[in-house]
C-alpha positions in Angstrom: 2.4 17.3 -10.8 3.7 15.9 -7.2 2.6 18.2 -4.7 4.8 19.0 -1.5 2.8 16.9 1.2 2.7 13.8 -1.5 6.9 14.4 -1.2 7.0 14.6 2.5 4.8 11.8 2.4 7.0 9.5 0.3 10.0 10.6 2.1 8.8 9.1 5.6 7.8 6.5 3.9 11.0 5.6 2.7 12.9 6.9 5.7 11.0 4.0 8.0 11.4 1.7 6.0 15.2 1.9 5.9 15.1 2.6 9.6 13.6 -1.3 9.5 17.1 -2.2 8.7 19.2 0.8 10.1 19.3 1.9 13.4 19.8 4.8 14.7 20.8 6.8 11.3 17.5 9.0 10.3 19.8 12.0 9.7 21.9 10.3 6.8 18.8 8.7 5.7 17.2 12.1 5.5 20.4 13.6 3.6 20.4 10.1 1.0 16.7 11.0 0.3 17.9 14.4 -0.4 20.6 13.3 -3.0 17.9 11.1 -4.5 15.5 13.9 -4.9 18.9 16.1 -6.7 20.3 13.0 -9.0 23.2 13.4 -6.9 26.1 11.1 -5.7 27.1 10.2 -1.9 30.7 9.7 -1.0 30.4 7.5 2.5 34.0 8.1 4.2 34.0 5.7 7.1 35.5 2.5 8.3 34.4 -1.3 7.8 31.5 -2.3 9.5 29.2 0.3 9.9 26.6 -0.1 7.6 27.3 1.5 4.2 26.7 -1.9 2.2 23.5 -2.3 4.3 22.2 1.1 3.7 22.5 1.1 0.1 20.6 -2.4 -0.3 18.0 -0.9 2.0 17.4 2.4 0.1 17.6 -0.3 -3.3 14.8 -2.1 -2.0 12.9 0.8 -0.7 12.7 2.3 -4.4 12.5 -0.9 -6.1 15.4 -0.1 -7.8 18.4 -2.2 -9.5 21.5 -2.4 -7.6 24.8 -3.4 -7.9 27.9 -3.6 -6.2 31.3 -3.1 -7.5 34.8 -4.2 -5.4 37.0 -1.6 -6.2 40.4 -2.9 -6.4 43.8 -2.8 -8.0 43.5 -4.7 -10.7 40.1 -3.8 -12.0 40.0 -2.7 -15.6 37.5 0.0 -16.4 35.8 -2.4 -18.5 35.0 -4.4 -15.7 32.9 -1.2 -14.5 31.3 -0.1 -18.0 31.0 -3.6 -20.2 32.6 -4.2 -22.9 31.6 -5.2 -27.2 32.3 -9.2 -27.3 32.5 -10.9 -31.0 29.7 -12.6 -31.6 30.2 -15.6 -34.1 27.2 -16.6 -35.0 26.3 -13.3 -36.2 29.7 -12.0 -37.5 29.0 -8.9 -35.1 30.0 -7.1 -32.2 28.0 -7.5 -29.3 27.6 -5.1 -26.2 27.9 -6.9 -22.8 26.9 -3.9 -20.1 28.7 -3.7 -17.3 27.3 -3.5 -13.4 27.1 0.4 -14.0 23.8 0.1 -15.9 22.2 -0.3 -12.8 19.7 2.5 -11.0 21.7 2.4 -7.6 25.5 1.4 -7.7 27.9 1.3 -4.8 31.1 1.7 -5.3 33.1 -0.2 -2.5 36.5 0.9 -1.7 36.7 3.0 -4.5 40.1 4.5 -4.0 41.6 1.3 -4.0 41.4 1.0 -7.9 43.3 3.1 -10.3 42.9 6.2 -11.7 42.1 4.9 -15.1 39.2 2.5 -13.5 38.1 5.2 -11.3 37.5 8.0 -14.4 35.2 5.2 -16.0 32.9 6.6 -13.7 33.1 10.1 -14.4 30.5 10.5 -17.6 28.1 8.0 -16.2 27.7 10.5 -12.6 27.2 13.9 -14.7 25.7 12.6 -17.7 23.5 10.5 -16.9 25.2 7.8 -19.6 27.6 5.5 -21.1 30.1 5.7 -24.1 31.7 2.6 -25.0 33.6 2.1 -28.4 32.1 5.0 -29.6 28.3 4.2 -29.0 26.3 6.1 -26.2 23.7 4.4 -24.0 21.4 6.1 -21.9 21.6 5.1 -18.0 18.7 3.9 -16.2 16.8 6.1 -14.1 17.2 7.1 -11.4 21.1 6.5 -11.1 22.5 6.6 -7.7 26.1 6.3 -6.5 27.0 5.2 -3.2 30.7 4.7 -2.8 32.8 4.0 0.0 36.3 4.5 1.0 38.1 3.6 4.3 39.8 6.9 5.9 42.0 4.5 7.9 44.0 2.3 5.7 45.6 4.7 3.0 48.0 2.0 1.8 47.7 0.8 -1.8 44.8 3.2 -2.1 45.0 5.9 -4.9 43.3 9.5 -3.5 40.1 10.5 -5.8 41.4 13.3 -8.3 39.5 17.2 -7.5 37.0 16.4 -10.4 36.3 12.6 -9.2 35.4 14.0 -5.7 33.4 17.0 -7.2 31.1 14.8 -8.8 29.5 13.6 -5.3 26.8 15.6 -4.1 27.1 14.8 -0.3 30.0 13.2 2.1 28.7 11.6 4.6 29.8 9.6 7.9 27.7 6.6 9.9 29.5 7.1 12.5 29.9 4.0 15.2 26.4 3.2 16.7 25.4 4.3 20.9 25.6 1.1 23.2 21.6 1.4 23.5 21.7 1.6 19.8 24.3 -1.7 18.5 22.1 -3.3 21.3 19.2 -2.9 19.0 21.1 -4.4 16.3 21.6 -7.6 17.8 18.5 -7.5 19.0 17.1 -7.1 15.4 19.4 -9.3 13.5 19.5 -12.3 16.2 17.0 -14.2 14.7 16.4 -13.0 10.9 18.2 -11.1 8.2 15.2 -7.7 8.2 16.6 -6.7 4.3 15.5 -9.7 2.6 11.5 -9.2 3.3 11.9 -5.4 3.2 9.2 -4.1 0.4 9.3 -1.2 -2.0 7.6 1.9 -0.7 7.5 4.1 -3.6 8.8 3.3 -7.5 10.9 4.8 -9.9 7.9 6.8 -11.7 7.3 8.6 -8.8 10.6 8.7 -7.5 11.3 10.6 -11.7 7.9 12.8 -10.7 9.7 14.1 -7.1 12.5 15.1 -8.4 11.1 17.0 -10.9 8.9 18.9 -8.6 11.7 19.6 -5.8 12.9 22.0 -8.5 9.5 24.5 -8.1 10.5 24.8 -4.5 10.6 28.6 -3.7 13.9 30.0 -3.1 14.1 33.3 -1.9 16.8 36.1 -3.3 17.9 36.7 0.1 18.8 33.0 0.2 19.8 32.4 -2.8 22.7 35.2 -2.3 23.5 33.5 0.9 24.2 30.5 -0.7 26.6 32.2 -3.4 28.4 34.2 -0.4 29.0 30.9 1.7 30.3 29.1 -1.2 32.8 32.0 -2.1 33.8 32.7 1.5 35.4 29.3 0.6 37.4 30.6 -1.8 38.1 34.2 0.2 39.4 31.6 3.4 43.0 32.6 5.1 43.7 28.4 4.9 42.1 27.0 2.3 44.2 26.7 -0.8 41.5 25.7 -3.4 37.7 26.6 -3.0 34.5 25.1 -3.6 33.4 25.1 -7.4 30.2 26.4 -8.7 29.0 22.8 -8.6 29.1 22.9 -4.7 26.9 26.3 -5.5 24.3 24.6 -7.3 24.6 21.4 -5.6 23.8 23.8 -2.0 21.0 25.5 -4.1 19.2 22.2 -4.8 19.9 20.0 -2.0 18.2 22.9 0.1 15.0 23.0 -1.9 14.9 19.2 -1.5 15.3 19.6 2.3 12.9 22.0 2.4 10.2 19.6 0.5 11.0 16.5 2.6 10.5 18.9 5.6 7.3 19.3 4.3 7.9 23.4 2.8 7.6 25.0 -0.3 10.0 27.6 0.0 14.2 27.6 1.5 14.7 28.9 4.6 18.3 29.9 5.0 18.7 27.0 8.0 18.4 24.7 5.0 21.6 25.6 3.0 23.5 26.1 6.9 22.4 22.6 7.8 23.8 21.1 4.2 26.9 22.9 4.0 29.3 20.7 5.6 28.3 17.7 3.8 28.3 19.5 0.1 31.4 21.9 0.9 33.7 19.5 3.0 35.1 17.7 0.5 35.5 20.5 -2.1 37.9 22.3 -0.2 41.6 21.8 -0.3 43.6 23.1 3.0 47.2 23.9 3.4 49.6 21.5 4.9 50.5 24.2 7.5 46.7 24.3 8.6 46.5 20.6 8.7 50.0 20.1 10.6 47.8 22.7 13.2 45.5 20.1 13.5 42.3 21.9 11.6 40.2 19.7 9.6 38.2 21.1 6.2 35.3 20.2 8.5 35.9 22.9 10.5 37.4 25.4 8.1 33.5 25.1 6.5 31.7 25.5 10.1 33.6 28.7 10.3 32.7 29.7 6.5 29.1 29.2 7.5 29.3 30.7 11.1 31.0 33.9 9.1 28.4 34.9 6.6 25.7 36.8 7.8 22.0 35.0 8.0 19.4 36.7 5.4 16.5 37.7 7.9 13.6 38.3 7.0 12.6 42.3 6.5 
């Protein structure tokens, strides 16, 4: 069984190892190890150039892992995504051509640029864990991550991600544009060599399988647990938020803090665990009014208020 310090210790590992490639970002980092550790999904919301592509090849290589990349756009058939039976001649037969989604890590790019239909091809494969084409189930390689992107910017020809699309995703995150002491270090590091193509694997998908099954004997407090429960259904309780979180963002809080915890090195939740992951596992899975978005409030800070709300469990 993994231990705790063996998690941590795999965790750093991994988190300097991107940082090879990606400056400035250990806090995302941190929260991708986290969605690693919980077979979850990251949304990146954020606009061309920042990273996202680069990110995801760097925590690829860090695991060893498959990837693949998929363009998300208009005319892409959700065959494209999943495969698709081709006639084979010689043997009179069917034969099954897999897709880019039989991969370990996937990103998505642009992925509200392709239709509804294309995008749902992706729902079974993020909760299940598999594949059903033409009636004939196939297990997904482990683990399977999905980084996908979309620009908050350009909204034309874009088609919004349906409530159960964006439920799926674990975390939203944001890169964010680099400090000036920061995208100096980038051209510094890029001027004379491209640092992703030597980066090595730090840790492989055995132990990465082992992890995740021991971040789940990380000790969770009642007093926390209830805490996360009450944050998630402030949500819900919220003067200006039309639709709540779902008991996914519940669980998805319960996990992503005992993964936290472990990568910090703990094995038990303290309650600043679920408070520090709340905006990225709750932000998206709120709905506002138009009344409190015409007032100029984002969901981001409809959730810091949920959280700043609900009393902290301390200890007795």
């Amino acid at each position: 069984m993994t231990t705790i310090p063996e998690i941590q210790r795999a965790a750093d590992k991994i988190r300097e190892n991107v940082n090879r490639v990606i400056v400035g970002k250990s806090e995302v980092v941190d929260l991708a190890i986290v969605a690693l550790l919980c077979e979850g999904h990251i949304l990146f919301e954020d606009v061309p150039g920042i990273g996202k592509t680069t990110m995801a090849k760097a925590l690829a290589r860090s695991l060893g892992a498959t990837f693949r990349r998929i363009q998300f756009t208009p005319d892409l058939l959700p065959s494209d995504v999943t495969g698709l039976a081709v006639y084979n001649q010689k043997t009179q037969e069917f034969d099954f051509k897999p897709g880019p989604i039989m991969t370990q890590l996937l990103l998505a790019d642009e992925i509200n640029r392709a239709t509804p239909r294309t995008q749902s091809a992706l729902l079974e494969a993020m909760q299940e864990r598999q594949l059903t084409v033409d009636g004939t189930t196939r297990v997904l390689p482990r683990p399977f991550l999905v980084l996908a992107t979309q620009n908050p910017i350009e909204l034309e020809g874009t088609f919004p991600l349906p409530e159960a699309q964006i439920d799926r995703f674990m975390l939203k995150l944001k890169l964010g544009y680099p400090t000036e002491a920061e995208e100096n270090e980038i051209i510094l590091r890029f001027e004379r060599e491209e640092p992703l193509e030597n980066l090595p694997a730090v840790v492989d998908a055995a132990a990465i399988s082992e992890m995740q099954q021991a971040v789940r004997s990380v000790r969770v407090e009642a007093s926390v647990r209830e805490y996360i429960v009450q944050v998630v259904r402030a949500t819900r309780a919220h003067a200006s938020v039309e639709l709540g979180s779902s008991p996914r963002g519940s669980l998805n809080l319960y996990r992503g803090a005992q993964a936290l915890a472990a990568i910090r090195g703990r094995a038990y939740v303290i309650p600043d665990d679920p408070k520090i992951l709340a905006p990225y596992v709750l932000t998206h899975r709120i709905m506002i009014g138009a009344q409190t978005r015409l007032r100029g409030r984002s969901a981001e800070q409809i959730v810091k208020e949920v959280v700043e709300s609900v009393p902290v469990p301390v200890e007795q």
